[in-house]
C-alpha positions in Angstrom: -51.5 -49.7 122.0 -54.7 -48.3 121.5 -56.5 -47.0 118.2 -58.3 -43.9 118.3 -61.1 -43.2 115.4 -60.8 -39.1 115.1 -64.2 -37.6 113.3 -63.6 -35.1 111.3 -64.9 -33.2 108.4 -63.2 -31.7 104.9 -62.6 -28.3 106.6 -61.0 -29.6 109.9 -59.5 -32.5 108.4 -56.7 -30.0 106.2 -56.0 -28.7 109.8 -55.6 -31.6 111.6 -53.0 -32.8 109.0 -50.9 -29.4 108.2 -51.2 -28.6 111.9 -50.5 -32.4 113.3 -52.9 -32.4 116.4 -56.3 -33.8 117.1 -59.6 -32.8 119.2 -62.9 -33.4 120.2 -65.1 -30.5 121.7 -68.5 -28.8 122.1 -69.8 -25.9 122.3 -70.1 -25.2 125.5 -66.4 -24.3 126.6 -66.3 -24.8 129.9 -62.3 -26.0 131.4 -62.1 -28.3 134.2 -58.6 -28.0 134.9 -56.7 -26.6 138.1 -57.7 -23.3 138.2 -60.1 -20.6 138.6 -62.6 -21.7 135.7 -62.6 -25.3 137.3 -66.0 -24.2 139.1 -68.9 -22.7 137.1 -71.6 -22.3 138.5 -73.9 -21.8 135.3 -73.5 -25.4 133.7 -76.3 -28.2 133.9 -75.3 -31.7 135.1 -76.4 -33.3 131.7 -73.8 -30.9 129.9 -70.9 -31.0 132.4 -71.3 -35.1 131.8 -70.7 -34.7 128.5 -67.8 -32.8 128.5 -66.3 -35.2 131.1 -66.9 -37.7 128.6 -65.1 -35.6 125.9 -61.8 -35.3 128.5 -62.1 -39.1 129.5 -62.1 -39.8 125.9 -58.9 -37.3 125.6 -57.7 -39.0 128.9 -57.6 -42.3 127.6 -54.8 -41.7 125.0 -50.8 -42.8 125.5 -48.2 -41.5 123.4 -47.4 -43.9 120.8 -51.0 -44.5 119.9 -52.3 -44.9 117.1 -54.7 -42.3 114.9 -57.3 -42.7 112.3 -59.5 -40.2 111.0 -62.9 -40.9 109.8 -63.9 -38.4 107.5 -67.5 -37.8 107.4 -69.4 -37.8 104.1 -69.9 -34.9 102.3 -70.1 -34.6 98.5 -66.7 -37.0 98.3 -67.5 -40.4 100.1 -65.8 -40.3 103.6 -63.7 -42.6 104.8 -61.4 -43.9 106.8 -57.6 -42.3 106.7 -54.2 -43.6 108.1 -52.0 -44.3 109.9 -50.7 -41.6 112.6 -49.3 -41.4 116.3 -50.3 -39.5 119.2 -47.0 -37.7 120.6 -46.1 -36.6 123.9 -46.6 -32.7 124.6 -43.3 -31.1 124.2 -42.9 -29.8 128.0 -44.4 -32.3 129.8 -45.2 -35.8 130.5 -48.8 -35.7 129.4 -50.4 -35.8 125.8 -54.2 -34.6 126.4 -54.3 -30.5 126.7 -56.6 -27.8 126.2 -55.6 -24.6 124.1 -57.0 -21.5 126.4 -55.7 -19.0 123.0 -59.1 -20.0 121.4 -61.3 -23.3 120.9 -61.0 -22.7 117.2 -57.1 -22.0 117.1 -55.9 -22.7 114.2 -58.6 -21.2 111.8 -61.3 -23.9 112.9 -64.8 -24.0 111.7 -65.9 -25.8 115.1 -65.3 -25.3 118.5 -62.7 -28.1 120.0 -60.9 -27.6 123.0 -59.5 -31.0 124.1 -56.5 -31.8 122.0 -53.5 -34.0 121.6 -50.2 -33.3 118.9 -49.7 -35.8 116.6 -47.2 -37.1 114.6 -46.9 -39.0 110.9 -46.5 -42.5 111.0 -47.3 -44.9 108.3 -49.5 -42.1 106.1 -51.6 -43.6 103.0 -53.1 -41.1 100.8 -56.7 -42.8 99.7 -59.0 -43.9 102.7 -61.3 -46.9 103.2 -65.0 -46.1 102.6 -67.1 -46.5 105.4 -69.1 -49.2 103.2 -65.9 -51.0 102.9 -65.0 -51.0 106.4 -68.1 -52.0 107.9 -70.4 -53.2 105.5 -68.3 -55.2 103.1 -68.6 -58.7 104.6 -66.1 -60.4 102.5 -63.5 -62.2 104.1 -65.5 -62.5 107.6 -66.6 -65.6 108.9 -68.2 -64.7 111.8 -70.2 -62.0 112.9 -68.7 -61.2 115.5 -65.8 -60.3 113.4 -67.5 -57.4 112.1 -66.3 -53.7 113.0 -68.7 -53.5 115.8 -66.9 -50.9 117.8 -68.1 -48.2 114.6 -71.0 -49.8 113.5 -71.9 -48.6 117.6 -70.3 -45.9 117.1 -72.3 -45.1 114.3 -75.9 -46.2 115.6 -75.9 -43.7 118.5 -73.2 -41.3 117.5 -72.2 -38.2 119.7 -68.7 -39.9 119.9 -65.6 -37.8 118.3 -62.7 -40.1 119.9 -63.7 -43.3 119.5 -61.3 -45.9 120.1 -61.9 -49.4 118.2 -60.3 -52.8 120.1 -56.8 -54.3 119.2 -58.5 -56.8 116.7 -60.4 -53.9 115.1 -57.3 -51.6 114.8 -55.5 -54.7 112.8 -58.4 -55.4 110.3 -59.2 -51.9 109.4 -55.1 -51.2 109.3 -54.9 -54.2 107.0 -58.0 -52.8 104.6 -56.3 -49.5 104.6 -52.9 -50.6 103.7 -54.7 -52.8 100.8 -56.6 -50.0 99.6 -53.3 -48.4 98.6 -51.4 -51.7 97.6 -48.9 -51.2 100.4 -47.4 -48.0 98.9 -47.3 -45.5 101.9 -47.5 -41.5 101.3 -43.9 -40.1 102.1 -44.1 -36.0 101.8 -40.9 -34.7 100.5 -42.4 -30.9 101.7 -42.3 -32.7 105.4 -46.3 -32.8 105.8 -49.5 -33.4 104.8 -53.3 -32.1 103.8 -55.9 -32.9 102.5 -57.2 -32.4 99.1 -61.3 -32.3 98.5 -60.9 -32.7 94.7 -59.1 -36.6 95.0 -60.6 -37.2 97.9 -57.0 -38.0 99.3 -54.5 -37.1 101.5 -51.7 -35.3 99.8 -48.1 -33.7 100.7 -48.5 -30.2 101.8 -45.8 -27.6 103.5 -46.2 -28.3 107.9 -47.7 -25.5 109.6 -46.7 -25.3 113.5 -48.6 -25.3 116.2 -48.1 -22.5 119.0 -47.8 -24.5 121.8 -46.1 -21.3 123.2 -48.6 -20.0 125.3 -52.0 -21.0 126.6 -51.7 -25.0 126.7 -52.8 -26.5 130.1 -52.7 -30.6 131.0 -56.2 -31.8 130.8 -56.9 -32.4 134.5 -60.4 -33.5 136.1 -59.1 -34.3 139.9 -60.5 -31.3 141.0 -63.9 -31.1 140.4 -64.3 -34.7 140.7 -63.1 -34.4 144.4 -65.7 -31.0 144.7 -68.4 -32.9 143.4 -67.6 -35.7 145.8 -67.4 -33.4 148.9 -70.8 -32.0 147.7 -72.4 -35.5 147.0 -73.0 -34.4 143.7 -73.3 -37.4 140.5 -69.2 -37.5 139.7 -69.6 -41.4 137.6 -68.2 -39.6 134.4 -65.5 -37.7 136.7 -64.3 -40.8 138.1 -64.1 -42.8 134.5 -61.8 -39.3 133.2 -59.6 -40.2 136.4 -59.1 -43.4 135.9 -58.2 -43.2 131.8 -56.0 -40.2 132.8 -53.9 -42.0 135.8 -54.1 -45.6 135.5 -50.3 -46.8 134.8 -48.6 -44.1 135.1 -47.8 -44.7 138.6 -49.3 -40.7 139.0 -52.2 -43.0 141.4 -50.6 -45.6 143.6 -53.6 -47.0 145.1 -55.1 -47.1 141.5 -52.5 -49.2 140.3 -52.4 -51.4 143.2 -55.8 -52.4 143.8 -56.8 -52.5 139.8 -53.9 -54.5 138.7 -53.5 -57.6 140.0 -49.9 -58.0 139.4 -47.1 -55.4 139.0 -45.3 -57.1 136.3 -48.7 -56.3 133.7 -48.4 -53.4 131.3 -51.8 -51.9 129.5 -51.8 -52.2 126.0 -55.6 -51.1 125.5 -57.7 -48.3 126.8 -60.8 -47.8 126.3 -63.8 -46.2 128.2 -67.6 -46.1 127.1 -66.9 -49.4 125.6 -70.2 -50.2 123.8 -71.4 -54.0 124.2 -74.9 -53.8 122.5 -77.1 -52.2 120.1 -78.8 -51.0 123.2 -76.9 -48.3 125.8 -75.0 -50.5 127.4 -71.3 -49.4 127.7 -68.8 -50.1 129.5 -67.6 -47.6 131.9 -63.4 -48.8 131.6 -61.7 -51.7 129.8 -58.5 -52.5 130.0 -56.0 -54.7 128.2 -52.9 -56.1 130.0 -50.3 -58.5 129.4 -47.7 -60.2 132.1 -44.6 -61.5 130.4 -45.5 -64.8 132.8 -49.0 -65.4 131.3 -50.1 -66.1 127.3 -53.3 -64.1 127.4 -53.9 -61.2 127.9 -55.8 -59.6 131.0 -58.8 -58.1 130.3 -60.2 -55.6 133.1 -64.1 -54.9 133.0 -64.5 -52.3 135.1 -68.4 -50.8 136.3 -68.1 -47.2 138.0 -70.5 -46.3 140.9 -70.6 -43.4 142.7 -72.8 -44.6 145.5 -72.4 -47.0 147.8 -72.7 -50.8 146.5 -75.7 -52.3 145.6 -76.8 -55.9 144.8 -78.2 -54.7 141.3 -74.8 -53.1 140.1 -73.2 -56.9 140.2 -76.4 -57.8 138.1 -75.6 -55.2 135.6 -72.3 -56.9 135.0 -73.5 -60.2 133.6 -74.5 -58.5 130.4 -71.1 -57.1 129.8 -69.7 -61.0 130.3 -72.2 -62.4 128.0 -71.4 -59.9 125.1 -67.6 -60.3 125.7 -67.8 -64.1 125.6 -69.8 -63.7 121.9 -68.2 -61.3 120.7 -64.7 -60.0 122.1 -63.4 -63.7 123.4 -63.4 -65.5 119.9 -61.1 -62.7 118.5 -58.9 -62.3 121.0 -58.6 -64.9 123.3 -58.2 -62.8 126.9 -58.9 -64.0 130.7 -62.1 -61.5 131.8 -61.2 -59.7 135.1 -64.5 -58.2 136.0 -64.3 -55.1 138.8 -66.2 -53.0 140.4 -65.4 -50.0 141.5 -67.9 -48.3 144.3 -68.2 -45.6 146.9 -66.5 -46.0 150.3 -67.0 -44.3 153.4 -65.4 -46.5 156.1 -61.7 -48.2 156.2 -60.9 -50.8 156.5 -63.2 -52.0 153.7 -66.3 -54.1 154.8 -68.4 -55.5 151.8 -72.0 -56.4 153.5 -73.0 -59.8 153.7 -76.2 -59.4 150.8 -72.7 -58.1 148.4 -70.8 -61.1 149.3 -73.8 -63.6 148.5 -74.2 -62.4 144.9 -70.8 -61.8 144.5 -70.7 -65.8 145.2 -73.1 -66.4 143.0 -72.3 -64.2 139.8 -68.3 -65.6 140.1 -70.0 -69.2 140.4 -72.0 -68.7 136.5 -68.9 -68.5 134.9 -66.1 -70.5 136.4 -65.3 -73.2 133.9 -67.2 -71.2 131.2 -64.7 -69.0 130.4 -61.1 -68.2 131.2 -62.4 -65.5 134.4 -61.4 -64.2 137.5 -63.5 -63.5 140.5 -65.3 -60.3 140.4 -63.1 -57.6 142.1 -64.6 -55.2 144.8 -63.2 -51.7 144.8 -64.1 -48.9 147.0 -63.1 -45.7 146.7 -62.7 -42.3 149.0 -61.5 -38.8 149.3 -58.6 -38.6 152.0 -57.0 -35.1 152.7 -57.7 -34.0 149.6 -56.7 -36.9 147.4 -58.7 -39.7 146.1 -57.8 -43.1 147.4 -58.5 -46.3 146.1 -58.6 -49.7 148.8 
């Protein structure tokens, strides 16, 4: 399962904990869902790729993940508070919604519209400074086993759902659960809150969350397949698909064109994966596990929304050299790399100059690493659907 880091601050922290849901937002509050506000007209292409973002970061989380809030310093250190699970919305099989009654519902100081419920899970009432988390070196023997999915995080910031890889989740768990000598928080009240004064998380009377009216599915398709028909920059539209639909079967040609075999279930999601302390990112990664194989799968996946060029393969072998340094060594994964592209013509052709590199990038790393060949993906709109071959 994946681990999601939640920012937050004192004021929406409380909430979060006596309401039991998470968010990111901004304040621009524009919906991209199925329905009449899926098409402004008014928004610039810089600010409708960040909110993408936002919903691909939503997207990305299955119920029965795990959430961690990092609490951002102010007068109290922050820290780093645990352990809850993101739940399934109650009238649907989704977990990721937006709450049309108001982007501050319920008495927020900030405007977030994408959300998830939540539920308790293991809860610890004192956090793990940020200084201990990532700074504290004690007990590492390697660099690379260093937090560096936060100290990224924290370098370029603008992230509010940051999700941290399975290694990560387990160290900063384990530092967490030390912190309070094992002893979890159980609330005889039947919830929680946080109290500014101790700096901890504390019992507190559950509030409930009107889920009553006004909830919608976050749901990009739409103005991914409009920007598409318009040949209109959709790169962040298409990772928010993918985070959103890969698995659940909701996609077939997804599935069966990403996935090399059926019998693999995901047990990480993450998107924007940062692999530098550059801007390189990785559009989609994904974690899988076949009962008939001892490592895991590990999908790298680069997004284009144009057709396939020789430099896009290029761009790849940085992601493979900071996943061999850094990921490999902690947990131990065959590297899948993919590329995902856009395609007019069927059946798929891949050009001749594509094939050549393709040859040639696969041929640096056999025998280096535990890899498969580079996978070629194209993708196309088909009566109103987006297909996958």
């Amino acid at each position: 399962m994946t681990t999601h880091i939640l920012i937050v601050d004192k004021s929406t922290f409380k909430k979060h904990l006596e309401y039991m849901f998470i968010g990111t937002g901004t304040k621009k509050s524009f919906q991209f869902n199925n329905d009449k506000k899926s098409y402004p007209t008014t928004i610039h292409p810089s600010t409708e790729r960040n909110i993408a973002g936002l919903i691909a970061d939503c997207n990305r989380m299955r119920e029965g993940d795990n959430v961690i809030f990092y609490l951002q310093q102010s007068g109290n250190i922050g820290g780093f508070f645990g352990i809850f699970k993101v739940k399934k919305f109650p009238s649907g099989n989704f977990v990721s919604f937006t709450d049309y009654k108001s982007d501050t519902y319920p008495s927020l100081t900030k405007e977030i519209q994408y959300r998830a419920l939540i539920e308790p899970y293991k809860v610890y009432s004192e956090g793990v400074s940020e200084w201990e988390a990532l700074d504290d070196i004690r007990g590492i023997s390697c660099p690379c086993q260093m937090l560096w999915s936060l100290i990224y995080r924290k370098l370029k910031g603008n992230r509010g759902n940051t999700m941290i890889t399975l290694y990560e989740a387990d160290r900063l768990i384990n530092l967490i659960v030390a912190k309070n000598k094992g002893k979890k928080l159980n609330s005889v009240v039947g919830g929680y809150s946080y109290d500014e004064t101790s700096n901890k998380i504390v019992p507190h009377t559950p509030a409930v969350y009107d889920i009553s009216t006004g909830c919608v599915q976050l749901d990009i398709s739409k103005r991914l397949i409009y920007k598409y028909n318009n040949n209109q920059a959709h790169e962040t539209h298409l990772q928010s698909f993918i985070t959103n639909n890969i698995g659940k079967g909701t996609c077939a040609s997804l599935d069966s064109t990403l996935i090399n075999n059926a019998d693999e279930t995901i047990n990480w999601i993450g998107n924007e994966v940062s692999c530098g302390v550059g801007m390189q990112r990785m559009d989609v990664v994904l974690s899988t596990k076949s009962p008939e194989e001892e490592l895991n799968n590990l999908y790298v996946i680069e997004l284009k929304c144009v057709p396939i060029e020789i430099e896009h393969i290029k761009q790849m072998n940085r992601y493979m050299d900071w996943l061999s340094q850094y990921y490999i060594p902690n947990l131990p994964s065959k590297i899948i790399p993919v590329l995902i592209a856009l395609g007019k013509s069927t059946p798929k052709t891949i050009p001749a100059p594509i094939l050549n590199m393709k040859q040639s990038f696969d041929s640096q790393y056999f025998g280096c690493i535990n890899y498969s060949p580079l996978k070629i993906i194209y993708y196309r709109v088909d009566n109103g659907n987006l297909i996958f071959y």
